[in-house]
C-alpha positions in Angstrom: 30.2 6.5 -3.5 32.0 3.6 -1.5 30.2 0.3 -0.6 28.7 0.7 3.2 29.3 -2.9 3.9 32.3 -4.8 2.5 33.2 -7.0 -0.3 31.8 -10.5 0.8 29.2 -9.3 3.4 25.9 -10.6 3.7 23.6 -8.3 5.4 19.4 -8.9 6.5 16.9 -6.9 4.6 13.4 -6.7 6.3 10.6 -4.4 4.9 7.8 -3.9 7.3 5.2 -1.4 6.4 4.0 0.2 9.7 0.8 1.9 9.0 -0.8 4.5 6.8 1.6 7.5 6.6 5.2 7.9 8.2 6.0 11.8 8.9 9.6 11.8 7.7 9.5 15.6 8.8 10.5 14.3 12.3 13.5 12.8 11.1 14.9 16.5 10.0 17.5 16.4 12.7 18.8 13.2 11.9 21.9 12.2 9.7 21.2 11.2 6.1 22.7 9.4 3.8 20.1 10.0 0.9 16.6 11.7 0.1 14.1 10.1 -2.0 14.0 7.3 -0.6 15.0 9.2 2.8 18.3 7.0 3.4 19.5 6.9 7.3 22.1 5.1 9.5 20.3 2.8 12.1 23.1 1.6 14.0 26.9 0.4 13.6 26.1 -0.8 9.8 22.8 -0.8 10.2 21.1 1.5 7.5 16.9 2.1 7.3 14.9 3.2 4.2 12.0 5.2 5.2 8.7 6.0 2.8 5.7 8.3 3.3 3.5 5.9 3.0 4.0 3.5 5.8 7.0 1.4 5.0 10.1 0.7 6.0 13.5 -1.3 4.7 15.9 -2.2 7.3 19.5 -3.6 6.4 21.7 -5.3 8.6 19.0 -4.8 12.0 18.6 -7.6 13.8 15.5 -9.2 15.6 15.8 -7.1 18.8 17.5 -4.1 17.2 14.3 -3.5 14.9 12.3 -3.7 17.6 13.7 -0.8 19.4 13.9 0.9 16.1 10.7 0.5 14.9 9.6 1.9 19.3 11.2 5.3 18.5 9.9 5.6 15.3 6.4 5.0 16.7 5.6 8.5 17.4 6.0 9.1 14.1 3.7 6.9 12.5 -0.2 7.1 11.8 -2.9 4.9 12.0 -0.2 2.1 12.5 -1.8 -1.5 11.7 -1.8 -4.1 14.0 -0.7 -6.9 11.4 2.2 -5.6 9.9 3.2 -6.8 6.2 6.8 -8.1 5.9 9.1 -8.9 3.1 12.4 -10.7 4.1 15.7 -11.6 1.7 19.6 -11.2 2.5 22.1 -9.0 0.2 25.6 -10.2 -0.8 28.4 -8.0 -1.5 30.3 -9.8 -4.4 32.6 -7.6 -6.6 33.3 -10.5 -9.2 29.6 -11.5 -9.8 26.6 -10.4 -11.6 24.1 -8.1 -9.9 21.0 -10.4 -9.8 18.6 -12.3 -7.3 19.7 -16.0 -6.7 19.0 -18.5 -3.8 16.4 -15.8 -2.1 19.7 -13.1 -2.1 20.1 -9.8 -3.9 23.8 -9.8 -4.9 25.3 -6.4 -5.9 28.8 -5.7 -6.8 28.9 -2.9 -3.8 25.8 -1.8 -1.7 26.3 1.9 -2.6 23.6 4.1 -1.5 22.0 4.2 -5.1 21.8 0.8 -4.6 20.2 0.3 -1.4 17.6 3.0 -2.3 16.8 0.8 -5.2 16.5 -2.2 -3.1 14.5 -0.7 -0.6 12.2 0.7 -3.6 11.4 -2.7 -5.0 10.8 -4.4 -1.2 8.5 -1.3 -0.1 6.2 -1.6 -2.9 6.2 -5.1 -2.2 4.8 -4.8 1.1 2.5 -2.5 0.0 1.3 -4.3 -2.7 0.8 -7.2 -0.3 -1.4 -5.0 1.8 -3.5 -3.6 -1.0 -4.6 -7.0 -2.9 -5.5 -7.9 0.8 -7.9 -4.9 0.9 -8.8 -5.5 -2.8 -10.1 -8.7 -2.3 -13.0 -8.5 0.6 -16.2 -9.5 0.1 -19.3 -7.2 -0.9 -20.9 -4.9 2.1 -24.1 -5.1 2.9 -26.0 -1.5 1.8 -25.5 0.0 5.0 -21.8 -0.6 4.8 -21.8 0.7 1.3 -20.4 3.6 1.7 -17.3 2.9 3.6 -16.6 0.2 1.5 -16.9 2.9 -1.3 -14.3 5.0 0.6 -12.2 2.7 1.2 -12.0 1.3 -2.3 -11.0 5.0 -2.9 -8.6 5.2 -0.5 -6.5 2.2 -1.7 -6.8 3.0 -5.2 -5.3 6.8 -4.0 -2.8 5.1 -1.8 -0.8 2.9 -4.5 -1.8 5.2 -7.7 -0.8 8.5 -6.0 1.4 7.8 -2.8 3.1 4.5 -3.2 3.6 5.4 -7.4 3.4 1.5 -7.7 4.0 2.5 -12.2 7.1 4.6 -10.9 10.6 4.0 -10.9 12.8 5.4 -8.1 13.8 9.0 -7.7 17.6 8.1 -7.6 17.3 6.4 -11.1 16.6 9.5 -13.0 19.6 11.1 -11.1 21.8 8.1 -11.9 20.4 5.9 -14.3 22.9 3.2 -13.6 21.2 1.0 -11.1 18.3 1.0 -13.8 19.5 -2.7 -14.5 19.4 -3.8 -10.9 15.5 -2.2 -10.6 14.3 -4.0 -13.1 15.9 -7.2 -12.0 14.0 -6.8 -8.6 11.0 -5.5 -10.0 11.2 -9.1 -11.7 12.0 -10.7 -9.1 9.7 -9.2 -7.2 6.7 -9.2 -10.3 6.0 -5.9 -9.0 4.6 -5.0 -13.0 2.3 -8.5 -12.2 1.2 -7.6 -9.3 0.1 -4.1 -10.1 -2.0 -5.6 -12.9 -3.7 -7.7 -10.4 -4.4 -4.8 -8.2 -5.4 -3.1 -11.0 -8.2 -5.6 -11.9 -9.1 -6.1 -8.4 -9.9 -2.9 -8.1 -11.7 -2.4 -11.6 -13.5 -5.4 -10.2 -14.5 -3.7 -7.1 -15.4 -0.3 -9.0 -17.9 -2.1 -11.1 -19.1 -3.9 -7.9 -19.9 -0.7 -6.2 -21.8 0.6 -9.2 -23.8 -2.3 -9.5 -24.8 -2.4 -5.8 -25.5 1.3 -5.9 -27.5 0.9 -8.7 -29.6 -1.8 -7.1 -30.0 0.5 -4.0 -31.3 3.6 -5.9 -33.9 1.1 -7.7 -34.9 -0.8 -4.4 -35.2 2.9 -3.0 -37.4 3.9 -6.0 -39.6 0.7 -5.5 -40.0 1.1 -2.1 -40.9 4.9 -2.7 -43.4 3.8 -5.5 -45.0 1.6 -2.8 -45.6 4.3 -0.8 -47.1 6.4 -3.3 -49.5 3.4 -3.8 -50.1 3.2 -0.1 -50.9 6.7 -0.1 -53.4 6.4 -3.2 -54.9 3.6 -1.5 -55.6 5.3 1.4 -56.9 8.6 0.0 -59.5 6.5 -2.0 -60.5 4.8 1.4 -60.9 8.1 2.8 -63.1 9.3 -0.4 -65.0 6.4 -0.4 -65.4 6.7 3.5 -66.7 10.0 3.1 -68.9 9.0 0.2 -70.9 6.0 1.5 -70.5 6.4 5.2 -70.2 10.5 6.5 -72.7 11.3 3.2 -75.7 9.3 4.6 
């Protein structure tokens, strides 16, 4: 497929991730470009990358252009956050060079499709990634928040395991295994493999957390249910020793 932009362009990238879920099922009726990432023009070369989970990868949008794009894509959207995370880098268009990340720019020999899906890949999961060590790294609830923080432990770890496929390669690289050397230059650049093993502790870490905390819960539930039993032995004795020395007079 030809370049969108041409040779000697330099074109914005912004990932912003918007909130939990996008429902690319309202975009039906508009024009595509490319599933999987869900590829779609934004403008007079303008082009957005859009992901189930929350993100989105704009190229060539400008300050007041996102703005309004991000508006109508509100609807769309749930549980969008309040502080959004953003990733920010510019892509060259340079036929003679070496695809590669230099001086905080992606160059690619054209900006294909394939390739922009790749690029939007890498800066997605980078957002998201950004988001989830966030998440990962608050500090130990109290026992009556225990069981949201439990939940929501969960619901990261479900997020970039199952929704985000942080371990996963793009769609479009098993269709066309040609941009395979430009993903793992990003993913480099990016130390998406890095990050994920930092996640992944974190959340090890906060697994093993829970446990503990749960486990100190159920024993200071036990002791304080032992007390009672001793409470209640205590009392009963009273009562037969009452009934003993007192009411048997």
């Amino acid at each position: 497929m030809a370049s969108l932009y041409p040779p000697g362009s330099v074109v914005s990238v912004r990932a912003l991730l918007l909130g939990e879920r996008i429902d690319l099922k309202g975009l039906e009726s508009t024009q595509r470009l490319a599933t999987n990432p869900l590829l779609i023009p934004a403008g007079e070369g303008q082009h957005a990358a859009l992901f189930r989970y929350g993100a989105v990868v704009l190229f060539g949008v400008n300050p007041l252009q996102e703005v309004t794009f991000v508006d109508q894509l509100a609807r769309l959207v749930g549980q969008p956050y309040g502080k959004r995370e953003t990733e920010e880098t510019r892509l060259r268009v340079d036929p003679a060079g070496e695809e590669r990340v230099e001086g905080g720019e992606i160059l690619l020999h054209e900006a294909t499709v394939e390739s922009l899906q790749v690029t939007a890949d890498v800066l997605a999961k980078s957002v998201a990634f950004a988001l989830g060590l966030k998440k990962g790294g608050r500090t130990a609830p109290r026992d009556r928040d225990l069981l949201r923080y439990i939940g929501d432990t969960l619901l990261t770890q479900h997020k970039m395991v199952g929704r985000v496929e942080v371990g996963e390669k793009p769609d479009v690289l098993w269709d066309l295994p040609g941009p395979n050397r430009l993903f793992s230059r990003l993913a480099d650049e990016y130390e998406l493999q890095e990050r994920k093993l930092a996640l992944d502790r974190k959340l090890d870490l906060i697994s093993h957390t829970v446990e503990t905390l749960v486990d100190l819960l159920q024993n200071k539930r036990a002791l304080r249910v032992e007390w009672y039993i001793v409470i209640l032995i205590v009392i009963e004795i009273f009562l037969t020793l009452y009934q003993l020395f007192v009411v048997g007079r």
